[in-house]
N, C-alpha and C positions, 0 to 999 in steps of 0.2 A: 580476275576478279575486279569488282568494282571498290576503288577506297572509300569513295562516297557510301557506299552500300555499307561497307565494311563497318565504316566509324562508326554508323548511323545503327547498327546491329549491337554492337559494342556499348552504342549509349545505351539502348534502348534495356542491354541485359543488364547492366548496372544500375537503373531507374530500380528493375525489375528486383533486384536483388535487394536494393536500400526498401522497396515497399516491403518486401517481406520480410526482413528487418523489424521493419516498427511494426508488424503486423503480429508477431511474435511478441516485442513488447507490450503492444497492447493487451495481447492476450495473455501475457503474466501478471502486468499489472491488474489485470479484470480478476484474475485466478488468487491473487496476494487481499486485493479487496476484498472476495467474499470470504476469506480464509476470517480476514480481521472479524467481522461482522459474525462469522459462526462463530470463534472466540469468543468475543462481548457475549453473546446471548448462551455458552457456556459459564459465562465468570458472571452473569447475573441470576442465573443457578446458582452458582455457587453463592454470591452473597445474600440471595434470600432464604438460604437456608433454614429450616424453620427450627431446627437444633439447637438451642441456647444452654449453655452458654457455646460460642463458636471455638470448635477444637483449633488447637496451633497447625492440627491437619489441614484446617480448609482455611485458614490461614495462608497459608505457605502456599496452596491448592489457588487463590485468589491471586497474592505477590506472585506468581509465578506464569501464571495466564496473561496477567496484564502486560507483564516483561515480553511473552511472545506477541502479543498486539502491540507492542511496542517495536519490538526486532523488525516486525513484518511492515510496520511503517520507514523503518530504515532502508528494506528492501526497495520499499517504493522508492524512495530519493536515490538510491542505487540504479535504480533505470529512470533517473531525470523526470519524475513526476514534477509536477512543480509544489511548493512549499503553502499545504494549506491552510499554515497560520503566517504570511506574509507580514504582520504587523507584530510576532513573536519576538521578531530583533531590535526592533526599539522601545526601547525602557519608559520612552515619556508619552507614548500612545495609550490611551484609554481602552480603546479596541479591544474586548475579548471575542476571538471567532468562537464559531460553534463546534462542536467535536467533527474530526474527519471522520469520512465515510456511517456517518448519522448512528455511531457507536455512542452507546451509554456508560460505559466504562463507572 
């Protein structure tokens, strides 16, 4: 056998491997995103409820949704999305971003 061949085989399958890799996360990340967004337009059901006065059920029914569109943005920072309230950690910046993934929360 040739080494040269060899290495060159050897690189090529671990290119290969790290592509599919992020290829995978991408498609979690894609799959967590629309997760979030079908949440929001459940928990804005839930708060337009037209029921008054609002039960402690849909109550709890709200607090509780919001926590999973919360969890599911943690997932994202879990596979190195990047941070998209960048200006979040500094206390003397003015800067408020806009809601991630164009969630009305």
């Amino acid at each position: 056998m040739n080494p040269k061949i060899d290495q060159l085989t050897h690189e090529a399958n671990e290119a290969l491997g790290r592509l599919r890799t992020e290829r995978a996360r991408l498609d979690e990340v894609a799959q967590i995103k629309s997760q979030r967004q079908f949440l929001d337009s459940i928990l804005q059901t839930i708060k337009n409820n037209p029921h008054q006065p609002v039960s402690p059920g849909l109550t709890n029914a709200a607090h509780y949704t919001t926590n999973a569109i919360m969890w599911l943005g943690i997932a994202l920072k879990e596979l190195n999305e990047a941070n998209p309230y960048p200006e979040s950690k500094n206390p003397a910046s003015p800067v408020i971003e806009p809601t991630a993934d164009a969630l009305k929360l």
